[in-house]
C-alpha positions in Angstrom: -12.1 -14.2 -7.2 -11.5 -10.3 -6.3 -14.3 -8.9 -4.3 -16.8 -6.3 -4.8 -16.0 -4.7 -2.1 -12.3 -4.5 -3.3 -13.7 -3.3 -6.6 -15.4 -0.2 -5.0 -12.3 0.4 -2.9 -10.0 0.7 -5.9 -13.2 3.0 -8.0 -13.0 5.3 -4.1 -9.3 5.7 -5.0 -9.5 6.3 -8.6 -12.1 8.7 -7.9 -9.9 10.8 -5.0 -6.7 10.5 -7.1 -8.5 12.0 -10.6 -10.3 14.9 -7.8 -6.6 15.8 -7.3 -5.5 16.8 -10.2 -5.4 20.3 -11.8 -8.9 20.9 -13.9 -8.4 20.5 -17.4 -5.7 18.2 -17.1 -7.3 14.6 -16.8 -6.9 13.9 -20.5 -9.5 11.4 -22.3 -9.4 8.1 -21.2 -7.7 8.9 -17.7 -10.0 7.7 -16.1 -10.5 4.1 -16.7 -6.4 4.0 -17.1 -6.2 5.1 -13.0 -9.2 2.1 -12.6 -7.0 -0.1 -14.5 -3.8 0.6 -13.1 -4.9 0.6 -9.4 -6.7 -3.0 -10.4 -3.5 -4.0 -11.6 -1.8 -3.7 -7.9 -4.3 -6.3 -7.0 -3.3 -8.9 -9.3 0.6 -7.9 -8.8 0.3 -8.3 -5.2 -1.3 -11.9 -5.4 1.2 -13.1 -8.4 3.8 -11.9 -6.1 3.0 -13.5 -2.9 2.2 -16.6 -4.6 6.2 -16.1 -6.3 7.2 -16.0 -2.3 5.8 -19.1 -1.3 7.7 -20.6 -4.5 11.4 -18.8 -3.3 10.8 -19.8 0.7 9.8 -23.3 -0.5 12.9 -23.9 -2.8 15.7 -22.0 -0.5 16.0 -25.6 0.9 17.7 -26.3 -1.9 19.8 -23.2 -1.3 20.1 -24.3 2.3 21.3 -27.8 1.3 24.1 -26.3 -1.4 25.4 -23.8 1.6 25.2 -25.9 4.2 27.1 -29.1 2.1 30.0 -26.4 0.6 31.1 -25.5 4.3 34.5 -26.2 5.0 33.5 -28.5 7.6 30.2 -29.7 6.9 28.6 -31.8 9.7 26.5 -35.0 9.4 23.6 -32.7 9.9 25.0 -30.1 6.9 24.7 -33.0 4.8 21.3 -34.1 4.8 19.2 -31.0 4.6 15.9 -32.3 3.3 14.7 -30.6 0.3 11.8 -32.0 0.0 9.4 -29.1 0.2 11.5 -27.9 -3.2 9.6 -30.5 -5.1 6.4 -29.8 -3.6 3.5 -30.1 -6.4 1.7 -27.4 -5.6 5.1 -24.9 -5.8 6.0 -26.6 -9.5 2.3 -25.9 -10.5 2.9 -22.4 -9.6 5.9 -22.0 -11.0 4.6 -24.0 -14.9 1.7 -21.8 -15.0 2.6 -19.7 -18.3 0.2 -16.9 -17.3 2.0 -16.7 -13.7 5.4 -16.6 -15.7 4.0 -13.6 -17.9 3.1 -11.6 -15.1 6.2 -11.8 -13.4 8.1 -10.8 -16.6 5.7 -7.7 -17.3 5.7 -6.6 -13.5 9.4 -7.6 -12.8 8.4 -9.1 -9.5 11.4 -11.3 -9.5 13.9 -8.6 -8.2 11.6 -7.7 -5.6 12.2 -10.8 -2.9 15.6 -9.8 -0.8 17.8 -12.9 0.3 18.1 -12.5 3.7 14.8 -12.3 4.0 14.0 -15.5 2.3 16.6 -17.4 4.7 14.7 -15.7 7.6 11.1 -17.1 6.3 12.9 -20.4 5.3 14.5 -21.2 8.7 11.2 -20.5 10.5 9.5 -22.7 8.2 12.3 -25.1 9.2 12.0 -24.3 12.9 8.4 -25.6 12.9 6.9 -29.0 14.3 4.9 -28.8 11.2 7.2 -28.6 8.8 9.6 -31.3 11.1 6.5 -33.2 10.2 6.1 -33.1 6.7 9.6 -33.9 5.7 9.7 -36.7 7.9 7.1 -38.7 5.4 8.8 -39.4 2.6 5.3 -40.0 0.7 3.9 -37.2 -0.8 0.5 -36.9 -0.8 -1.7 -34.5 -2.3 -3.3 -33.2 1.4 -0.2 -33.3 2.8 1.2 -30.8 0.0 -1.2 -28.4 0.4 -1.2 -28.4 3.8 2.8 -27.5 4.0 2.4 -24.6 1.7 -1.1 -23.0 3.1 1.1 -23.5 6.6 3.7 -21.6 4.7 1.4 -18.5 3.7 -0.5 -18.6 7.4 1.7 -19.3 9.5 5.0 -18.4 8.7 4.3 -15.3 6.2 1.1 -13.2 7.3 2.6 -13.6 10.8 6.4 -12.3 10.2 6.3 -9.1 10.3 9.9 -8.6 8.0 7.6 -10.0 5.6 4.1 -7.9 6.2 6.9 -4.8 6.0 8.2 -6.2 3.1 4.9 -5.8 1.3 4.2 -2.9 2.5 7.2 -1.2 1.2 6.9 -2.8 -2.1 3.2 -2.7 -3.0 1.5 1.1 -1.9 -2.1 -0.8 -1.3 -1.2 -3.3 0.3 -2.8 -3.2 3.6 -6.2 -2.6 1.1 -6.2 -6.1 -0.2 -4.0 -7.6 2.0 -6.9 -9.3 4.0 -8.7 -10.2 0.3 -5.4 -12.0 -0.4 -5.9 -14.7 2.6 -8.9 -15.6 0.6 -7.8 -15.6 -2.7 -4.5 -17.8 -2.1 -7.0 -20.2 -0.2 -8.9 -20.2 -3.4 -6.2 -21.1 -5.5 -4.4 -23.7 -3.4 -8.3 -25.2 -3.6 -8.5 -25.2 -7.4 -5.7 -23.8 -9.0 -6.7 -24.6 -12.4 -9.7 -22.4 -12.4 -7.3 -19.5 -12.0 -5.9 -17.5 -14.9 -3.2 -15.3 -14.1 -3.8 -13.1 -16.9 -7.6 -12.3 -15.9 -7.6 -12.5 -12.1 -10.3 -10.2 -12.6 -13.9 -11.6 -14.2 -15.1 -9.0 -17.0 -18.3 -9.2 -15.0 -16.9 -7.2 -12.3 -14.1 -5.2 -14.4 -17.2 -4.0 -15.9 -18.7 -3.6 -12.7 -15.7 -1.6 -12.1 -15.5 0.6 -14.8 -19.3 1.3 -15.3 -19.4 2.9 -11.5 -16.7 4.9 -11.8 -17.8 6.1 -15.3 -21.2 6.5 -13.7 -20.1 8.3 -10.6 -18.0 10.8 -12.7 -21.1 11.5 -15.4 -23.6 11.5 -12.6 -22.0 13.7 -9.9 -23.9 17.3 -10.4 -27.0 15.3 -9.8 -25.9 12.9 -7.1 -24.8 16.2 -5.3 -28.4 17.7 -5.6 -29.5 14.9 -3.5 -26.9 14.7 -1.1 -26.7 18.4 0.1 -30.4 18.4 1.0 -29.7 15.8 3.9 -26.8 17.9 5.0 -28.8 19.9 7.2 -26.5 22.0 8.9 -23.0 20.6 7.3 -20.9 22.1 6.1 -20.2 20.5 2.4 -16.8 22.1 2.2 -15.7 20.9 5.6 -17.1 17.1 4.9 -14.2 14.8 4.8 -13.7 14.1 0.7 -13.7 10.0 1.2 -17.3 10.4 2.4 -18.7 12.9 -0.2 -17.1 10.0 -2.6 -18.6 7.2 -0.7 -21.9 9.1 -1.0 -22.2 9.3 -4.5 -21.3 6.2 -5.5 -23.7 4.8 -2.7 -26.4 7.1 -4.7 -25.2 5.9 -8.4 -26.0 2.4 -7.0 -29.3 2.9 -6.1 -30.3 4.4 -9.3 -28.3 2.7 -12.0 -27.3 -0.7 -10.5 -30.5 -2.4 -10.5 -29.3 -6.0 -9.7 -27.7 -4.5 -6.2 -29.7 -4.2 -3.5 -30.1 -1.1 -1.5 -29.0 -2.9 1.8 -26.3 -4.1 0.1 -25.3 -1.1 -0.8 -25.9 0.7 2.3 -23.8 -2.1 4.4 -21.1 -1.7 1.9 -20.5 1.7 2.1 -21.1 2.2 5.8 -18.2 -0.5 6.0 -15.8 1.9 3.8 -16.5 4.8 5.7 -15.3 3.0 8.8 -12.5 1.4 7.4 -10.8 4.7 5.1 -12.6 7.8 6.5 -13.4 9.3 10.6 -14.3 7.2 13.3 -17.8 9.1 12.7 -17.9 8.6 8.9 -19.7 5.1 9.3 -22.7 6.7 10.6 -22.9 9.6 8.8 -22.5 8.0 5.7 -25.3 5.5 6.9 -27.7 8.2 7.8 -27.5 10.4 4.7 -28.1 7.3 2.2 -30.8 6.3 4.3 -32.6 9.4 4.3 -31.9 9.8 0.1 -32.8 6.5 -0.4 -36.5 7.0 1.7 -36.8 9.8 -1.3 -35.9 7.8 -4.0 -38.4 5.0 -2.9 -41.5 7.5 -2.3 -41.0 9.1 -5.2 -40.3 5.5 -7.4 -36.9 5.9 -8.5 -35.4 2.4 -7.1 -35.9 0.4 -10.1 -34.2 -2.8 -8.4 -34.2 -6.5 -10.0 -33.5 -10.2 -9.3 -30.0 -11.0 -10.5 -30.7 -14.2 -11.0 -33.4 -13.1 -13.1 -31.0 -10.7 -15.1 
């Protein structure tokens, strides 16, 4: 469900945060408890925004309580329709005992402000769309996903009280915010085959923790390859994000033998771009090139057919 390539982002970070702090002071164990913690954020953030489209979804009911208590309620105040408050795909959320626990642990449910959950709400209400849906008093299993993907697409990854919202709340957001399009399509496809409690598979939280472990026990050497290709670089003065990028690019030509070298290469060429310089992608792309050249001639890319594994 999560990426590699969110995997490798959250292994950069851990890697930048532990070169941080004081030598002698990452204690044993630090290491995969950054990993863990910064892999963490990722499943927060998509329990949370998941616990969103559950409080939009029943502020109708809210809506319908305010609007009937008013002094002078009109015929209009009266019939709010609620109907998106019974949707199936919000009480299936909302039953999930894993999706409960996480909410508890986390304490996501003081996070959501009021006002802002009327705002989402009466733009939700606003919309043909949504004019549509509660006009069918049927519901139907396409028609109730539809009204709650509209909800996530439409209404919140386009306000931008809401994107704020999230960034303000969750530090990485904007890291896996565009993962988390994917992911809530993925669940509103099959929610059952999700379990909030591993959002993770221990294929890639192995993944995870093997390249950062490697990375970290492999660096001196990964460095004696990389400076070579420097040329006439200054180490010292080459942005930190890139020298990271580099030797994990180099770790997974030499110890991930089920990931391909292009692979690889693509991947961390698209890092560079995304959380480095505007010249980092090419860089980055010419001095794994040129190492992995000297790892082929010299048969050190042991590479094999996952399938095969």
């Amino acid at each position: 469900m999560i990426s590699r390539r969110n995997i490798r982002v959250k292994v950069m970070q851990t890697l930048y945060a532990l070169e941080t702090m004081e030598p002698g002071t990452i204690k044993p164990g630090a290491a995969t408890s950054l990993l863990n913690e910064k892999l963490d954020q990722t499943s927060q953030i998509f329990t949370y925004l998941l616990y969103c489209l559950t409080q939009v979804a029943q502020y109708a009911e809210t809506d319908s309580q305010a609007r009937a208590s008013k002094h002078l309620p009109s015929a209009a105040d009266l019939r709010v329709n609620t109907k998106i408050a019974g949707n199936e795909f919000i009480f299936q959320i909302i039953n999930d005992k894993g999706f409960q626990v996480n909410l508890e642990q986390w304490k996501l449910k003081f996070l959501p402000e009021p006002d802002m959950l009327r705002k989402l709400y009466n733009e939700l209400a606003a919309s043909d769309t949504y004019k549509t849906y509660i006009q069918d008093p049927a519901r139907t299993k396409v028609a109730e996903k539809e009204i709650i993907e509209f909800l996530y697409k439409e209404i919140l990854s386009k306000s931008e009280l809401f994107l704020q919202h999230m960034e303000d709340s969750f530090l990485h957001w904007g890291d896996d915010e565009e993962m988390m399009t994917l992911l809530i399509a993925n669940y509103m496809h099959k929610p059952h085959l999700f379990n909030f409690l591993q959002l993770i598979s221990k294929e890639k939280l192995d993944y995870a923790k093997e390249l950062l472990l490697t990375v970290l026990d492999k660096k001196d050497y990964c460095l004696e390859l990389i400076k070579p290709k420097l040329q006439n670089w200054d180490p010292e003065r080459i942005a930190a994000v890139d020298m990271l990028l580099m030797e994990m690019g180099v770790c997974e030509f030499l110890y991930f033998p089920t990931i391909p070298t292009k692979v690889t290469i693509n991947e961390y060429i698209d890092l560079a771009k995304a959380y480095s310089t505007p010249q980092s992608g090419q860089f980055v792309n010419g001095i794994l090139d040129n190492i992995l050249k000297d790892l082929d001639a010299s048969d050190q890319i042991k590479k094999v057919d996952r399938t095969k594994k």
